[in-house]
N, C-alpha and C positions, 0 to 999 in steps of 0.2 A: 857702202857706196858714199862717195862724197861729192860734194858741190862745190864749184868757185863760179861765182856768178859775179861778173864786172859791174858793179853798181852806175859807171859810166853807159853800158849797154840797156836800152826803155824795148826797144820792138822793133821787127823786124818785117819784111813785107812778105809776107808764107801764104800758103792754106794750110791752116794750125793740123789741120787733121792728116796731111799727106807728110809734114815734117815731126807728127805726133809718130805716124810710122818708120820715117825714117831712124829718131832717135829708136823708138823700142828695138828695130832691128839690129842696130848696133849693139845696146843694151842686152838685149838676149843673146845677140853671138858669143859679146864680152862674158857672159855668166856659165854658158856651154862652155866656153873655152876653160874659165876656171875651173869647173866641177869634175873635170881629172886633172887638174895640176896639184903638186903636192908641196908647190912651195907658197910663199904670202900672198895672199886671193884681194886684193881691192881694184875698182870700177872709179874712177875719176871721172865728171863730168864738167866740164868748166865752157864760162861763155867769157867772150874778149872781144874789143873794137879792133878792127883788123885795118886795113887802108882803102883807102877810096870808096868809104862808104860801107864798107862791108863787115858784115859780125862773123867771126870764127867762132862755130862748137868744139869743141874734140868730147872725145868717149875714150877713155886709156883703160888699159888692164894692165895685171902684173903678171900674166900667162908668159908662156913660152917665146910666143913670138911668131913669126911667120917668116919662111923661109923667101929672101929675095924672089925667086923665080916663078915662088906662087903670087907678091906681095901685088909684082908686073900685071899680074891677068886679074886679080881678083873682081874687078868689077867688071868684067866679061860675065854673058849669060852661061851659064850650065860649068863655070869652075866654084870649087867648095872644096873647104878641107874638112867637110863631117861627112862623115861614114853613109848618114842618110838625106844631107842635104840634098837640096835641087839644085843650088846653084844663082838663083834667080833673085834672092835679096839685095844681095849688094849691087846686082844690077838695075833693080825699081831704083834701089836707094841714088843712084847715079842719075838715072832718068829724074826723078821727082826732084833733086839738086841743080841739076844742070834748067831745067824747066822754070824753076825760080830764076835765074842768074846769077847762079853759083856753084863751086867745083866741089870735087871731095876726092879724097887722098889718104891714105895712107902711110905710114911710118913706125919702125920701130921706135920704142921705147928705150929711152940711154939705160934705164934703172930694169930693161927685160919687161917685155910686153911687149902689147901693138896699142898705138893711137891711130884712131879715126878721126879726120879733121872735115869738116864742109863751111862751106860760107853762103849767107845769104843777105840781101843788100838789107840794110838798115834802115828801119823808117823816120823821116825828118817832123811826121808829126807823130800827137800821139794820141788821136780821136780813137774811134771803134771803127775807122774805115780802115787807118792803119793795118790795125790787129787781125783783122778778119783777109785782106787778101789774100 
């Protein structure tokens, strides 16, 4: 797993614990997804100043990919492409994104995989009332 982390990017305005779930959900789909693929397995996470104030995450893998017509629904409740999912992650993951004031999206990978993007606004200061929203 690797990191790029915008040294321009300080803090963001979250509740650290509901976008702590976010990322692992992403994180753990990304590692399910790998653990049957047979070709080069790495997990990118990178953060970036995006526009109007807002910081981009993505979460990439080197998996397969996801088919367009699941790529549409996936953050609807009860669709999943594992065998025993529920379905229900990606859709907290949307609620708890969109609840800060910010989106999340997906996209295939140019080099094969999927990226998951979200944004959430950027904080102007950098106290511990910042960190903690």
């Amino acid at each position: 797993m690797a990191f790029r982390i915008d040294p321009g990017v300080d803090f963001v305005l979250a509740d650290r614990i509901q976008i702590q779930q976010v990322l692992v959900n992403l994180i753990r789909n990304a590692v399910d997804v790998l653990a049957g693929f047979d070709g080069s397995r790495a997990i990118d996470v990178e953060t970036r100043a995006g526009a109007n104030g807002m910081v981009q995450i993505s979460v990439a893998d080197t998996g397969s990919g996801l088919a367009p017509e699941v790529a549409r629904q996936l953050f609807q409740p009860f669709v999943t492409t594992k065998q025993k999912g529920m379905g229900l992650g990606l859709s907290i993951c949307r609620t708890i994104i969109e609840a800060h004031g910010g989106r999340i999206w997906v996209e295939a990978r140019p080099a094969g995989g999927t990226i998951f993007h979200f944004t959430l606004r950027a904080a102007s200061g950098h106290g511990e009332d910042a960190r903690d929203e």
